[in-house]
Chimera marker file (.cmm) of the C-alpha trace (Angstrom):
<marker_set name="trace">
<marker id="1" x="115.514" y="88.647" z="94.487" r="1" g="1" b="0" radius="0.5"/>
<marker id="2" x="117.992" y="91.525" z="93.518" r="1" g="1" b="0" radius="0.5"/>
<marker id="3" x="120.109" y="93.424" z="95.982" r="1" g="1" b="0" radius="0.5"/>
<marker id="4" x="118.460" y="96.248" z="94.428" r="1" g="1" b="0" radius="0.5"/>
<marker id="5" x="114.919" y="95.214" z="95.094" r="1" g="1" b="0" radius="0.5"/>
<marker id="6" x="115.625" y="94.934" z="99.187" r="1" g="1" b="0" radius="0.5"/>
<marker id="7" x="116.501" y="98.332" z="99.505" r="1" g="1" b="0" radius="0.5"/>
<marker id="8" x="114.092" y="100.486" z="101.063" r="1" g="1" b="0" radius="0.5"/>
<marker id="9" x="112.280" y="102.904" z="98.684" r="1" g="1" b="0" radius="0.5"/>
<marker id="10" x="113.944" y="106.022" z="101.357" r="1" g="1" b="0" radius="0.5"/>
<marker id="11" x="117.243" y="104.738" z="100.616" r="1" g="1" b="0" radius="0.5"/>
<marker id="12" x="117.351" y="104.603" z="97.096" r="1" g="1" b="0" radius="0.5"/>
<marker id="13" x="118.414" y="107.676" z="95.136" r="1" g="1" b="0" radius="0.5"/>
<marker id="14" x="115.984" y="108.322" z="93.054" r="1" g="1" b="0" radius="0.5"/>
<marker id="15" x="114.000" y="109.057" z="96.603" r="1" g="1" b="0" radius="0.5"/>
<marker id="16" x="116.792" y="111.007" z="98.199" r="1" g="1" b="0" radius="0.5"/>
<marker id="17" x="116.388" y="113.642" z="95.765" r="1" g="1" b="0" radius="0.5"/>
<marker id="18" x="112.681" y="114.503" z="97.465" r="1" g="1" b="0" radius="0.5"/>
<marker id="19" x="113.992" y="113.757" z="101.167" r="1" g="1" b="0" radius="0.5"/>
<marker id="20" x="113.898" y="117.701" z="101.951" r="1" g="1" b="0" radius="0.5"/>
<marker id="21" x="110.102" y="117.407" z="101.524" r="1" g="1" b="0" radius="0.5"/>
<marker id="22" x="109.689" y="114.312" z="103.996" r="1" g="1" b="0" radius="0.5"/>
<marker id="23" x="108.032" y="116.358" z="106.952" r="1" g="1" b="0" radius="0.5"/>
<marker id="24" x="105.380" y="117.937" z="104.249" r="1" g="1" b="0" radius="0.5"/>
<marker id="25" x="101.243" y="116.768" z="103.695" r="1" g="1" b="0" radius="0.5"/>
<marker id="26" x="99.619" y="118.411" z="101.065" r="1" g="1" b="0" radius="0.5"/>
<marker id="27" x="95.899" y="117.762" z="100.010" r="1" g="1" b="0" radius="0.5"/>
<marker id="28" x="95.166" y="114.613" z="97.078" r="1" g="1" b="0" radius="0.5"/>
<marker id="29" x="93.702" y="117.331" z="94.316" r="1" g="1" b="0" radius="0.5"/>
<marker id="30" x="96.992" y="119.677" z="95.440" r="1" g="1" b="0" radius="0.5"/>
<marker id="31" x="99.285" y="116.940" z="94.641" r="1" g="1" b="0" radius="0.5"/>
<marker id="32" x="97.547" y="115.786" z="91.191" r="1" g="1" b="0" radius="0.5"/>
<marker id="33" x="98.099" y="119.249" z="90.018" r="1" g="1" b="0" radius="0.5"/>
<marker id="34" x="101.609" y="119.622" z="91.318" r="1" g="1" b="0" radius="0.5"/>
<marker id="35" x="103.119" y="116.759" z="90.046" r="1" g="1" b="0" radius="0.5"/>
<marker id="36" x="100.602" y="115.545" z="87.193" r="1" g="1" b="0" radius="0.5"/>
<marker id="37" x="99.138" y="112.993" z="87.974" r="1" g="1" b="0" radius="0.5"/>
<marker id="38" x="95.968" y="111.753" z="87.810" r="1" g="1" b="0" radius="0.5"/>
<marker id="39" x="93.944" y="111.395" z="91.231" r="1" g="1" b="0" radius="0.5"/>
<marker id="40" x="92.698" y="108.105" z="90.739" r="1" g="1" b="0" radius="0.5"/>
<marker id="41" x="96.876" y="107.696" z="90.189" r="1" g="1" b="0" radius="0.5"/>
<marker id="42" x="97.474" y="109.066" z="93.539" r="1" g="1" b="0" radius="0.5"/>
<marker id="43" x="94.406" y="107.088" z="95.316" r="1" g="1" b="0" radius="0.5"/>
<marker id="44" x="96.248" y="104.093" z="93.780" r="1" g="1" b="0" radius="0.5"/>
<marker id="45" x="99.161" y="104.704" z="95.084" r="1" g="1" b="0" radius="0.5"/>
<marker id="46" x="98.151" y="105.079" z="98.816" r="1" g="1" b="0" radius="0.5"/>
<marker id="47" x="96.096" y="101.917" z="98.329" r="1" g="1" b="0" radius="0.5"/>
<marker id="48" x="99.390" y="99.855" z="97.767" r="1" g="1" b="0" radius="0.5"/>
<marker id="49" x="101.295" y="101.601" z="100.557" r="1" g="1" b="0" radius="0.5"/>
<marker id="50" x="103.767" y="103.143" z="98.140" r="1" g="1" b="0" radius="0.5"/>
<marker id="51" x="102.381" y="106.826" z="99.295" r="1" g="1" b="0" radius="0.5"/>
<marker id="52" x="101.992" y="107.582" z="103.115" r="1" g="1" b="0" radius="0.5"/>
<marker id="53" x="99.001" y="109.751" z="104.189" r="1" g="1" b="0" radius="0.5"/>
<marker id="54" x="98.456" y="111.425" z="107.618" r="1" g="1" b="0" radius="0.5"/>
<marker id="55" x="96.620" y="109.413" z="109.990" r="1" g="1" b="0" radius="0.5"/>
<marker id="56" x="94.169" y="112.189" z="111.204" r="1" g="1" b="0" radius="0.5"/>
<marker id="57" x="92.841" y="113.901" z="107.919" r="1" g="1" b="0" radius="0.5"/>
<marker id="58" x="91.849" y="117.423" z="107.864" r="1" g="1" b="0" radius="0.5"/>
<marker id="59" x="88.022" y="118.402" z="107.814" r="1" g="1" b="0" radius="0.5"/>
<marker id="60" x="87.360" y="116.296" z="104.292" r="1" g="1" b="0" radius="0.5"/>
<marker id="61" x="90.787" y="116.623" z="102.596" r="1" g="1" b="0" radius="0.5"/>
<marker id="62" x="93.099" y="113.645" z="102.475" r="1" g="1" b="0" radius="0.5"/>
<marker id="63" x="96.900" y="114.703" z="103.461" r="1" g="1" b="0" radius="0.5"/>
<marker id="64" x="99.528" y="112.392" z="101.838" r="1" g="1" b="0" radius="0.5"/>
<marker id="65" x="102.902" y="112.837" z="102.369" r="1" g="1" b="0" radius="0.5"/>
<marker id="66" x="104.983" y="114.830" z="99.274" r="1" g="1" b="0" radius="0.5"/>
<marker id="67" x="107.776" y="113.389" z="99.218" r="1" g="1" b="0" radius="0.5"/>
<marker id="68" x="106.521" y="109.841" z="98.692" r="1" g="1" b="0" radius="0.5"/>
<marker id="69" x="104.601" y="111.462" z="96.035" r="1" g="1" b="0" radius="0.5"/>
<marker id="70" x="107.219" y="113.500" z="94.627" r="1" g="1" b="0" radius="0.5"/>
<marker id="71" x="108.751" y="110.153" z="94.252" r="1" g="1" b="0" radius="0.5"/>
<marker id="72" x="106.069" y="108.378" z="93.001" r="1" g="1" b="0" radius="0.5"/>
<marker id="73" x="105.489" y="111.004" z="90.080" r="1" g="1" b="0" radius="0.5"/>
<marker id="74" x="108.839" y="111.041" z="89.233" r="1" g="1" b="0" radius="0.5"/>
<marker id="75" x="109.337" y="107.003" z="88.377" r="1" g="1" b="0" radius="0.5"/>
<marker id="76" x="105.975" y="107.626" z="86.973" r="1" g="1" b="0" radius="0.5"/>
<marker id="77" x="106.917" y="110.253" z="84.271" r="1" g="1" b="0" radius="0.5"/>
<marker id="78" x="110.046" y="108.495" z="83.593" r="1" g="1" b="0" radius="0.5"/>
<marker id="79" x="108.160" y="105.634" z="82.717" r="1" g="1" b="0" radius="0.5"/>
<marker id="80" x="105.565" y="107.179" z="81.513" r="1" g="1" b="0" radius="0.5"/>
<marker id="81" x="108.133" y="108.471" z="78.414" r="1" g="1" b="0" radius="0.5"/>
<marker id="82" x="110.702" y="105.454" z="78.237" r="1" g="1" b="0" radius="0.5"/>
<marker id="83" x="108.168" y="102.316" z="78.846" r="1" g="1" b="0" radius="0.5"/>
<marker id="84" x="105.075" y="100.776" z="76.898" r="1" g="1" b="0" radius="0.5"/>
<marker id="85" x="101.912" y="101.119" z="78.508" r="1" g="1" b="0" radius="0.5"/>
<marker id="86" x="101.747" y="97.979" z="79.341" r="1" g="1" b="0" radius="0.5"/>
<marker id="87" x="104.875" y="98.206" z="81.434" r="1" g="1" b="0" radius="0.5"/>
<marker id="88" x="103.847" y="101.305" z="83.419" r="1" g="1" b="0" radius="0.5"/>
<marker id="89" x="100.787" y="99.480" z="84.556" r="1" g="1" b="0" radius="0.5"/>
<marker id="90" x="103.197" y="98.092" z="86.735" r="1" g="1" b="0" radius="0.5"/>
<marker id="91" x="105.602" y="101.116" z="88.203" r="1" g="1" b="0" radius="0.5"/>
<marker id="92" x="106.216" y="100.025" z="91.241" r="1" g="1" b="0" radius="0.5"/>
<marker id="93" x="107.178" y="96.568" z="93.164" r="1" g="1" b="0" radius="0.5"/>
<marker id="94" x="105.052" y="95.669" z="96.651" r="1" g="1" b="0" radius="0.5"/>
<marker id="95" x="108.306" y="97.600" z="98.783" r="1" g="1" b="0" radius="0.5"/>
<marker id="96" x="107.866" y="100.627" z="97.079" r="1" g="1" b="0" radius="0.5"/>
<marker id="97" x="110.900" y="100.925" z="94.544" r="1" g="1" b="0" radius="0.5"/>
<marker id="98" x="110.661" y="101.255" z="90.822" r="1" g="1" b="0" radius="0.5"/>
<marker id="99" x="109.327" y="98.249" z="88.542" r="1" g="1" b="0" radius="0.5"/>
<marker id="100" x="111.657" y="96.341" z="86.180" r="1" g="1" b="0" radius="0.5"/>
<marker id="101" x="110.085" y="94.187" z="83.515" r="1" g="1" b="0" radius="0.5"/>
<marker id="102" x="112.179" y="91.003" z="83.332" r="1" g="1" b="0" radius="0.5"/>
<marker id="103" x="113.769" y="91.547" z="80.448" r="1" g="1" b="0" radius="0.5"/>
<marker id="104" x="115.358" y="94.732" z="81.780" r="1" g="1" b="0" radius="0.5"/>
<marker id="105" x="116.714" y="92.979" z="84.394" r="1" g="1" b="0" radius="0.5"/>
<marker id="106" x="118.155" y="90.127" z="82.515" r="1" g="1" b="0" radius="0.5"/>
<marker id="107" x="119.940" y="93.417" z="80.347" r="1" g="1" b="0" radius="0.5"/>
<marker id="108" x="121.342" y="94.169" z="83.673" r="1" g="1" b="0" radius="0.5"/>
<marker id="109" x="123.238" y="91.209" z="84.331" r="1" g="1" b="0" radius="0.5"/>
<link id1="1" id2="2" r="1" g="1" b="0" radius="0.2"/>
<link id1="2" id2="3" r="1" g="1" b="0" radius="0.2"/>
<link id1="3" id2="4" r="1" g="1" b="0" radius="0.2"/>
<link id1="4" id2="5" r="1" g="1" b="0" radius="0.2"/>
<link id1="5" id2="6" r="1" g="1" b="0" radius="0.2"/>
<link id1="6" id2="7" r="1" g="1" b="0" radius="0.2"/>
<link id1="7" id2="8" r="1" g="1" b="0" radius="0.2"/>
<link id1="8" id2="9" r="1" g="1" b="0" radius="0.2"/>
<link id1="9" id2="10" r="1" g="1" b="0" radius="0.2"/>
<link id1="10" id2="11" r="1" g="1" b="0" radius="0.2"/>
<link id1="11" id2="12" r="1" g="1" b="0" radius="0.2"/>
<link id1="12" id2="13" r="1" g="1" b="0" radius="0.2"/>
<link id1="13" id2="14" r="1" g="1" b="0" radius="0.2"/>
<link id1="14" id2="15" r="1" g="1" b="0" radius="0.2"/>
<link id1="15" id2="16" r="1" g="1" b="0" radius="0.2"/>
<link id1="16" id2="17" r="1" g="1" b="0" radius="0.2"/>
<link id1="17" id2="18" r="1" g="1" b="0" radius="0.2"/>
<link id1="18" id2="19" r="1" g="1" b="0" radius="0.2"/>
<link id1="19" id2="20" r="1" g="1" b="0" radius="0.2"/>
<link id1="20" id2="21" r="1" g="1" b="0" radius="0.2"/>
<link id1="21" id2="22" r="1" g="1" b="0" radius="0.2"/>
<link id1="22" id2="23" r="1" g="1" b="0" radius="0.2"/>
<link id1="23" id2="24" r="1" g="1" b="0" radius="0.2"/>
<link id1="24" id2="25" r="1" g="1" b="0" radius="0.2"/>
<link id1="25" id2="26" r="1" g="1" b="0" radius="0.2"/>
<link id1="26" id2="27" r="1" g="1" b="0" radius="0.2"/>
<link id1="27" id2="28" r="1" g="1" b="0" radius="0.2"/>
<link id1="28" id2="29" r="1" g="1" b="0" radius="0.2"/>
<link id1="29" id2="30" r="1" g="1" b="0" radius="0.2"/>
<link id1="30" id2="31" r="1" g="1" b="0" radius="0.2"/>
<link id1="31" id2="32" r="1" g="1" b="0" radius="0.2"/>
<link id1="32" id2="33" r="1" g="1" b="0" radius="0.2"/>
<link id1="33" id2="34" r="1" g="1" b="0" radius="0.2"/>
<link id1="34" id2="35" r="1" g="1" b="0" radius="0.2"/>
<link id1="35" id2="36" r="1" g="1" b="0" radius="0.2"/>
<link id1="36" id2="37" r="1" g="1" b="0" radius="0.2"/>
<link id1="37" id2="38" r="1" g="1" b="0" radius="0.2"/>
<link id1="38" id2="39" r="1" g="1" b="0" radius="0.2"/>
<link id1="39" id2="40" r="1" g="1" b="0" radius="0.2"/>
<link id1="40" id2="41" r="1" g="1" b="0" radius="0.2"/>
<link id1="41" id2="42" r="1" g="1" b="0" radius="0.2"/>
<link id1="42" id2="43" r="1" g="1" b="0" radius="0.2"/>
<link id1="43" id2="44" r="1" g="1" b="0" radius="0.2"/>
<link id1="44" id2="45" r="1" g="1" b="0" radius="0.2"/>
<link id1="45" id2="46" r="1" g="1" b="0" radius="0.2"/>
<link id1="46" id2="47" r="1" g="1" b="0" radius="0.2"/>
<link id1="47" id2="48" r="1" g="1" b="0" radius="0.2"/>
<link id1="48" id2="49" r="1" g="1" b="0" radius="0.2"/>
<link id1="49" id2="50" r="1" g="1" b="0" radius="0.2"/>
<link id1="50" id2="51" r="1" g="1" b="0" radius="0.2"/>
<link id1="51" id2="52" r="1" g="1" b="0" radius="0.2"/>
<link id1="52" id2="53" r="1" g="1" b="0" radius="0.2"/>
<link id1="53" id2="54" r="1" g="1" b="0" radius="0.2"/>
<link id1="54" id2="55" r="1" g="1" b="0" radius="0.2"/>
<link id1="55" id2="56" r="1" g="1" b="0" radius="0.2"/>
<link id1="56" id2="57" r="1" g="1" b="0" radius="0.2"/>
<link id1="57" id2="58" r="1" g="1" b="0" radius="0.2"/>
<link id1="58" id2="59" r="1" g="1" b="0" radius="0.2"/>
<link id1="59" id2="60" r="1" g="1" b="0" radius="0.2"/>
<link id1="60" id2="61" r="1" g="1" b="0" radius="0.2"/>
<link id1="61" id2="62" r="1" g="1" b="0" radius="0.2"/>
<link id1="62" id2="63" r="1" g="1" b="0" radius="0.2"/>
<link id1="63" id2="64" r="1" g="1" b="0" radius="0.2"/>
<link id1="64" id2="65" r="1" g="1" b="0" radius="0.2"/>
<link id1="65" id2="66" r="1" g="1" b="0" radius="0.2"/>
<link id1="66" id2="67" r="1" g="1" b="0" radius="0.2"/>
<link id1="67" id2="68" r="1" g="1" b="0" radius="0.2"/>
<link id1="68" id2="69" r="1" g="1" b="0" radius="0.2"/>
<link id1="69" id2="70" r="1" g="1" b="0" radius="0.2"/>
<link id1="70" id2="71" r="1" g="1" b="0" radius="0.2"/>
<link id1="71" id2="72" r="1" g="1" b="0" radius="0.2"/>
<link id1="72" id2="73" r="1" g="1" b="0" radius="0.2"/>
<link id1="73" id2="74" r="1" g="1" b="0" radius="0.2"/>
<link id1="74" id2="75" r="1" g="1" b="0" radius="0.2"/>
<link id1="75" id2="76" r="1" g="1" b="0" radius="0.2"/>
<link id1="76" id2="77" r="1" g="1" b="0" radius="0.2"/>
<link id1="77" id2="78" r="1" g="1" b="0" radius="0.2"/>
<link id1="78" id2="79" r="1" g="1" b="0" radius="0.2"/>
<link id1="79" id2="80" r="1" g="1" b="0" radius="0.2"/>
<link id1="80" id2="81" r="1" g="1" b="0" radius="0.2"/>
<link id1="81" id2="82" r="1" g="1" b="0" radius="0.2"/>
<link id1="82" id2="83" r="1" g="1" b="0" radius="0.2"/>
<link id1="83" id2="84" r="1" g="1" b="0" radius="0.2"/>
<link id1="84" id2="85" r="1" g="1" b="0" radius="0.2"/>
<link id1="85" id2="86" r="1" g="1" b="0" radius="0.2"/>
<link id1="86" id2="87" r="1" g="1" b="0" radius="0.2"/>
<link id1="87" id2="88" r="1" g="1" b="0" radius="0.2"/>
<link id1="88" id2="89" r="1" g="1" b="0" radius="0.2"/>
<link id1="89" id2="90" r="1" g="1" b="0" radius="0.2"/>
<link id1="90" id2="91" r="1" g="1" b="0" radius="0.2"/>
<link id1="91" id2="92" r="1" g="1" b="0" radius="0.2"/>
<link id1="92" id2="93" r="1" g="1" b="0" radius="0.2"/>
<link id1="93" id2="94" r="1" g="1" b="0" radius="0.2"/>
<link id1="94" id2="95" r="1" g="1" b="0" radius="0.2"/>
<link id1="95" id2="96" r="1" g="1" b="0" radius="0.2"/>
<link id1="96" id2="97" r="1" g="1" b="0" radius="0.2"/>
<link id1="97" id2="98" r="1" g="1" b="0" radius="0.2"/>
<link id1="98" id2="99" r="1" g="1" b="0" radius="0.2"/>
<link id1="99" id2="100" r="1" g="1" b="0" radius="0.2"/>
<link id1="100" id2="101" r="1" g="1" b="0" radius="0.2"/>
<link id1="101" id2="102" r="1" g="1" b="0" radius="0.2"/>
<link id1="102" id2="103" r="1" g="1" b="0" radius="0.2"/>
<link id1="103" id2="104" r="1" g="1" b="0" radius="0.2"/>
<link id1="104" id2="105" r="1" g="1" b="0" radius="0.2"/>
<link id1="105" id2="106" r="1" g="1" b="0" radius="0.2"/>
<link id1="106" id2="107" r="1" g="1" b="0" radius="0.2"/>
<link id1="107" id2="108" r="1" g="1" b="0" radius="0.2"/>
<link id1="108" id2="109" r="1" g="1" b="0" radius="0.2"/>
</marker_set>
């Protein structure tokens, strides 16, 4: 495991550029048009715990938290134009922070 891959997605800077909008929920659809990406995306997303929603939804809209999805669309749309497909199946790790196919980390080294 990396040194990279045990820092918390918050800390990493990448995140720190969306920190202002930490305290904000905005509705699922909301956030699909904002930062374009699909729903089904953003319900994805919130499954794996990479995107924190509010725990008392309003009437029937979900509330997830914008800068975790700020975040999220932002690793996604970088992917989305450097990566393969197949890659950005993948773009994030089980903590939250960005995927890196093997072979970009053995670059690294």
């Amino acid at each position: 495991m990396s040194e990279e891959s045990r820092t918390p997605k918050e800390n990493l800077p990448e995140y720190q550029q969306f920190a202002h909008l930490k305290p904000n929920f905005i509705g699922m659809r909301e956030a699909a048009r904002k930062y374009k990406v699909p729903v089904t995306t953003l319900h994805t997303w919130v499954k794996k715990g990479a995107i924190l929603i509010e725990s008392k939804p309003q009437k029937y809209k979900r509330l997830v938290n914008e800068a975790d999805v700020a975040y999220c669309a932002y690793v996604y749309h970088r992917t989305e134009k450097g990566e393969s497909k197949k890659i950005r199946k993948h773009v994030f790790n089980e903590d939250g922070t960005p995927f890196k196919p093997k072979s970009q980390n053995m670059l690294e080294r």
